[in-house]
C-alpha positions in Angstrom: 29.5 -26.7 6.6 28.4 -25.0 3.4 25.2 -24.4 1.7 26.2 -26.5 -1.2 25.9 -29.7 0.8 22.4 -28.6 2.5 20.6 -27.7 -0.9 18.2 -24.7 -1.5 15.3 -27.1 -0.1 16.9 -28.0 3.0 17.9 -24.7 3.4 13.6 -23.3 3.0 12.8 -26.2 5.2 15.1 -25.2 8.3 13.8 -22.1 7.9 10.0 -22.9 7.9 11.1 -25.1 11.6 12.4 -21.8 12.7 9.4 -20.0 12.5 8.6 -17.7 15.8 5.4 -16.2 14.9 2.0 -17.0 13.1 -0.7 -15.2 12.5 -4.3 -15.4 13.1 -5.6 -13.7 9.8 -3.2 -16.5 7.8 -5.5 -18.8 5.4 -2.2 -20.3 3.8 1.8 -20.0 5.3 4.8 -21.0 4.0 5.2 -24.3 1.8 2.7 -23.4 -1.3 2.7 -21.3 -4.0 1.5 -18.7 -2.8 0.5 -17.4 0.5 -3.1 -16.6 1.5 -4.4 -14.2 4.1 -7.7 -12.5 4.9 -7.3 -8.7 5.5 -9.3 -6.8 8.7 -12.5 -5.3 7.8 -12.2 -1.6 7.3 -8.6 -1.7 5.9 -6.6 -1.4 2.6 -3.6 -3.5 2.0 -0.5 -2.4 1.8 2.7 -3.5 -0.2 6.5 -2.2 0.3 9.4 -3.9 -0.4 13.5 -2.9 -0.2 16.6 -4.9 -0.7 20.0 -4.7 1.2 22.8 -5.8 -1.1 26.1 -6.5 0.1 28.8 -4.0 -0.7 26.6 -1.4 -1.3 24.1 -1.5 1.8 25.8 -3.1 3.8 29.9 -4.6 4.2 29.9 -8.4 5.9 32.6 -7.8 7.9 31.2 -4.8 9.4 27.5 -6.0 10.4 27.0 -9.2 12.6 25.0 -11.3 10.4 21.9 -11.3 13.1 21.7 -7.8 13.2 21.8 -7.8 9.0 19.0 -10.3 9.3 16.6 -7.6 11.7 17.6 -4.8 9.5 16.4 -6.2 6.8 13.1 -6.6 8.2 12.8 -3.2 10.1 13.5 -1.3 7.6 10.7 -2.2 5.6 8.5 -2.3 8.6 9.7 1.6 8.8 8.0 2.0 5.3 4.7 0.4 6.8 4.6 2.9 9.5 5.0 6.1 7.4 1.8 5.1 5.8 0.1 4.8 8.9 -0.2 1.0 8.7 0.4 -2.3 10.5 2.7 -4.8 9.0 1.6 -8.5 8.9 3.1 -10.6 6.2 6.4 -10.9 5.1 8.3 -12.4 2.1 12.3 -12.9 1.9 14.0 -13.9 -1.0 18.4 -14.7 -0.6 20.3 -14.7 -3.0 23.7 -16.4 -1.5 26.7 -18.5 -2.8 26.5 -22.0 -2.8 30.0 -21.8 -0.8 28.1 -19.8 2.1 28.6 -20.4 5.8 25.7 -22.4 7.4 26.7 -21.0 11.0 26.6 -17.3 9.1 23.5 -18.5 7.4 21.5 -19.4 11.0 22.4 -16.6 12.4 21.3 -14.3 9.5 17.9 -16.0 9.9 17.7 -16.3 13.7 17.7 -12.2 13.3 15.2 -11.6 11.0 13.1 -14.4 12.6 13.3 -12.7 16.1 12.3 -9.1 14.4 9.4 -10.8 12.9 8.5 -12.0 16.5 8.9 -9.0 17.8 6.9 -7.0 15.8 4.2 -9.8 14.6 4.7 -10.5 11.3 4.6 -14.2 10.0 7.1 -15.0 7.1 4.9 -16.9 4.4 7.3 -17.9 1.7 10.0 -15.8 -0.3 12.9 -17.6 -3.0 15.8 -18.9 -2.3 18.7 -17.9 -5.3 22.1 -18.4 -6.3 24.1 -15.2 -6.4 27.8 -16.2 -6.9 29.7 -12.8 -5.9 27.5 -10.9 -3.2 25.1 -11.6 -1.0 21.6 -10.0 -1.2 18.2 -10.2 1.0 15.3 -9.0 -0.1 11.9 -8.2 1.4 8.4 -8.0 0.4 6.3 -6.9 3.5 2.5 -6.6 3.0 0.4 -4.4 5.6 -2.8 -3.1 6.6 -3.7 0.7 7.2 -7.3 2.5 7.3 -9.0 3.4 4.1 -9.6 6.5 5.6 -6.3 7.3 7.6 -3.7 6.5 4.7 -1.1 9.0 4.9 1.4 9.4 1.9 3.9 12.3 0.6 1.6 14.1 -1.2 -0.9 16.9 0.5 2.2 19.1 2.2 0.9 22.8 1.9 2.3 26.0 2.7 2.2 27.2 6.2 2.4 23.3 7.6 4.8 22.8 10.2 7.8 20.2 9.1 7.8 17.4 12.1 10.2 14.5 12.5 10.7 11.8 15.1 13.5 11.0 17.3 17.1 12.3 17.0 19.1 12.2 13.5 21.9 11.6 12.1 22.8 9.3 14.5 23.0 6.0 12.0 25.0 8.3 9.4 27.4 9.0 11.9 27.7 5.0 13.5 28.3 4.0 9.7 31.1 6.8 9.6 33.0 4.6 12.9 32.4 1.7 11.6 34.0 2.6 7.7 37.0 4.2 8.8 38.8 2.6 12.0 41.1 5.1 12.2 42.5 5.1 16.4 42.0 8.9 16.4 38.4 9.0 16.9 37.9 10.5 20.3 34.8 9.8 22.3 33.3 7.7 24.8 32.9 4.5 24.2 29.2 5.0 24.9 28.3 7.0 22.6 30.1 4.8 19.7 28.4 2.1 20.5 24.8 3.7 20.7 26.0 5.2 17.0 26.6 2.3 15.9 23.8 0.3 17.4 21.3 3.6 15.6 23.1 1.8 12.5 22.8 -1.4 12.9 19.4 -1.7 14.3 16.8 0.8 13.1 13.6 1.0 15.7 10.5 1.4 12.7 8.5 4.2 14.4 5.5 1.8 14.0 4.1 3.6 18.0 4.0 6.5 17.0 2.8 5.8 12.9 -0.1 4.5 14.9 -0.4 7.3 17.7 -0.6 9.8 14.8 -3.5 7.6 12.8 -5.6 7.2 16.1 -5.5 10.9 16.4 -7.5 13.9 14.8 -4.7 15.8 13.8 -4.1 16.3 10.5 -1.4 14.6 8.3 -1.0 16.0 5.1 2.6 14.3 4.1 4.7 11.3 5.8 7.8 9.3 4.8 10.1 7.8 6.5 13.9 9.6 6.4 16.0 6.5 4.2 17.8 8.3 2.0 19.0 11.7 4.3 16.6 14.4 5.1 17.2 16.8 2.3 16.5 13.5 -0.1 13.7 12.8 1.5 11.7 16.7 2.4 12.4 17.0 -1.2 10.8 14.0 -1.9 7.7 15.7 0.2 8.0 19.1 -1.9 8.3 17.6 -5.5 4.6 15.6 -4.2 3.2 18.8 -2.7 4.5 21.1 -5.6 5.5 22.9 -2.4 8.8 24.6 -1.2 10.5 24.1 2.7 12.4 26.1 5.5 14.2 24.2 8.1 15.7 25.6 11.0 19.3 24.0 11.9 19.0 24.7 15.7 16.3 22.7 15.8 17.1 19.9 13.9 17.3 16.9 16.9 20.2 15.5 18.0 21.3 13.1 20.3 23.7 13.6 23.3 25.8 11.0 21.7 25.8 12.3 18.1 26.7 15.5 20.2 29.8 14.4 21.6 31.2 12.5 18.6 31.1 15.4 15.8 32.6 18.1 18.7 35.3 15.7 19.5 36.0 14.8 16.2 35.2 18.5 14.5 32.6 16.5 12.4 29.7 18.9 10.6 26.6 17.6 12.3 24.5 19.6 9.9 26.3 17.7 6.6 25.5 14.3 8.5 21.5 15.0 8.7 21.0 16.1 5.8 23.7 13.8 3.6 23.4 11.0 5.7 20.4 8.3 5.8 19.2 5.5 7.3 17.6 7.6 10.2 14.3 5.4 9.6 12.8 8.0 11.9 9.3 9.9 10.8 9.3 12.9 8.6 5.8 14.5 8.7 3.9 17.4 8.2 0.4 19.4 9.7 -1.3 22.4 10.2 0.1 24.3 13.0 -3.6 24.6 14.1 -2.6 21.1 14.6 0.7 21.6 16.5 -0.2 21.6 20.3 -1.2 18.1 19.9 1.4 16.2 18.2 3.7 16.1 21.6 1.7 14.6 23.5 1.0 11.8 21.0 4.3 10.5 21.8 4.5 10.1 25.5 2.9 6.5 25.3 5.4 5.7 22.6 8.3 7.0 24.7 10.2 8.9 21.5 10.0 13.0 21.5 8.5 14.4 18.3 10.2 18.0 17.0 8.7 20.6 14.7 12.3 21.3 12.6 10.7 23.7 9.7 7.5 24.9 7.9 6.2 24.1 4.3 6.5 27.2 2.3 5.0 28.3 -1.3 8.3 28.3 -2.9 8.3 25.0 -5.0 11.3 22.8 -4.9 13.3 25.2 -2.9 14.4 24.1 0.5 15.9 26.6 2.5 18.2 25.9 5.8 18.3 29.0 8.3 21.7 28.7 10.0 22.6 29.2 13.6 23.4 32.7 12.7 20.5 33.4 10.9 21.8 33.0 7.3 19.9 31.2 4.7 21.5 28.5 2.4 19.6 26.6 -0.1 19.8 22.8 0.4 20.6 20.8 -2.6 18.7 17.7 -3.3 21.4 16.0 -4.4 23.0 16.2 -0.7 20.5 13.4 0.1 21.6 9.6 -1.1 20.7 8.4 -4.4 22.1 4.8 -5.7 23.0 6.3 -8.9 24.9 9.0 -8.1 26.5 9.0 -4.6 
């Protein structure tokens, strides 16, 4: 069955059945207008929003359209947690083809309706559109943080220590399986699947966003790693007027992204840098500061590394080689829309 012969409204009104979640600070859901909500006392709102667009985030064929549908929503959620905030609302606009499957269409839905479950966010309205050549989902999320514990990319300062979340390069390298099916990869089938699950379903470091606000160490920067980590610390340095040194023997790997680029002669280094879609937490602090970030990650479960230091060299990141030599990383090796 297609979507032509259910109609835009009958299409917004099985969704609003599907709902999974509600929640308790909503004045006015889904079905007016606009939506209503009263914010906790003691916060500031919060607004993000991204869009996936078929062919260039994503390729049909290659995602299963329930994963697509939680992607979509975690990777804004990701955007909530490197501010240090909570997410609560969200708002999805389609735009799909009139000829569209309704089984791919449920499916879609069912995903993003079971990541807003899971991490307690009630869809209040969105647009439905008509988009005749490519499919595209888009997400407005609105959140909550603490006035006083809003953390952002600007305040980086020389003589911070660079932190990030997590292992990377691990969804750069699924996307990589997936794109090219080539029989020659060598690996376990283990590790390509936990590749290519890191691609298909970001965890939004939302645990430890809020392990870090609750504390009393310092955050003077935070973003979330989208776009590659050379993209995004320079994103950190252009905010800070401030300059970075990263360490390649400590940048964090997994034992699966391990494997895969030494079987396959892959440059791990080109994929963590280059690559994107890490969603893990790129952050930095004092080292006065340093002996306490660790352990504000056991509860969340997800180890925390200190990969570089800020330095008073604006605009210039540095990378300091497994032999010790120092190469200047390019901003341009992180992803940008307009030019990669």
């Amino acid at each position: 069955m297609a979507l032509k012969r259910l109609g835009e409204f009958g299409l917004i009104s099985r969704i609003r059945a599907r709902l999974k979640y509600r929640s308790g600070q909503t004045i006015l859901g889904m079905g007016d207008d606009c939506a209503a909500y009263k914010p906790a006392p003691g916060k500031c709102q919060i607004v993000t929003t991204d869009t996936l667009t078929e062919d260039v985030h994503f390729k049909k064929n290659l995602i299963p359209p329930e994963r697509l549908g939680y992607k979509a929503l975690a990777v804004n959620i990701s955007d909530i947690a490197a501010m240090g905030g909570t997410p609560r609302l969200a708002l999805l606009t389609l735009g799909i083809s009139a000829e569209s499957s309704l089984p791919y269409l449920n499916k879609l839905i069912d995903g993003f309706l079971d990541a807003c479950a899971q991490f307690k966010v009630e869809l209040v309205g969105g647009d439905t559109v008509s988009s005749p050549k490519s499919l595209f989902i888009s997400v407005t999320l609105i959140g909550e943080a603490p006035k006083n514990r809003l953390f952002t990319r600007h305040g980086a300062q020389p003589g911070n220590g660079v932190f990030v979340t997590g292992s990377l390069g691990n969804s750069a390298l699924g996307l990589k399986l997936l794109a090219k099916k080539k029989p020659a990869w060598k690996g376990s089938p283990k590790d390509v699947k936990f590749l290519i699950d890191a691609h298909f379903s970001p965890v939004p470091r939302l645990m430890e966003s809020k392990a870090l606000s609750r504390s009393t160490a310092k955050i003077t920067s935070m973003l979330d790693l989208s776009d590659g980590l050379a993209g995004d610390l320079t994103h950190i340095c252009q905010a800070g007027e401030v300059g970075a040194r990263l360490w390649e023997d400590r940048l964090p790997r997994s034992p699966a992204f391990i494997n895969i680029c030494a079987a396959n002669k892959l440059s791990s280094a080109e994929l963590i840098l280059s690559g994107g879609e890490d969603y893990e937490l790129l952050f930095t602090s004092p080292l006065k500061d340093a002996k306490k970030i660790p352990g504000l990650f056991k509860k969340a479960g997800s180890p925390v590394s200190q990969i570089g230091e800020i330095t008073a060299r604006p605009g210039k990141i540095v990378l300091v080689g497994n032999n010790g030599r120092e190469t200047i990383v390019s901003p341009s090796q992180g992803f940008d829309h307009f030019k990669s």
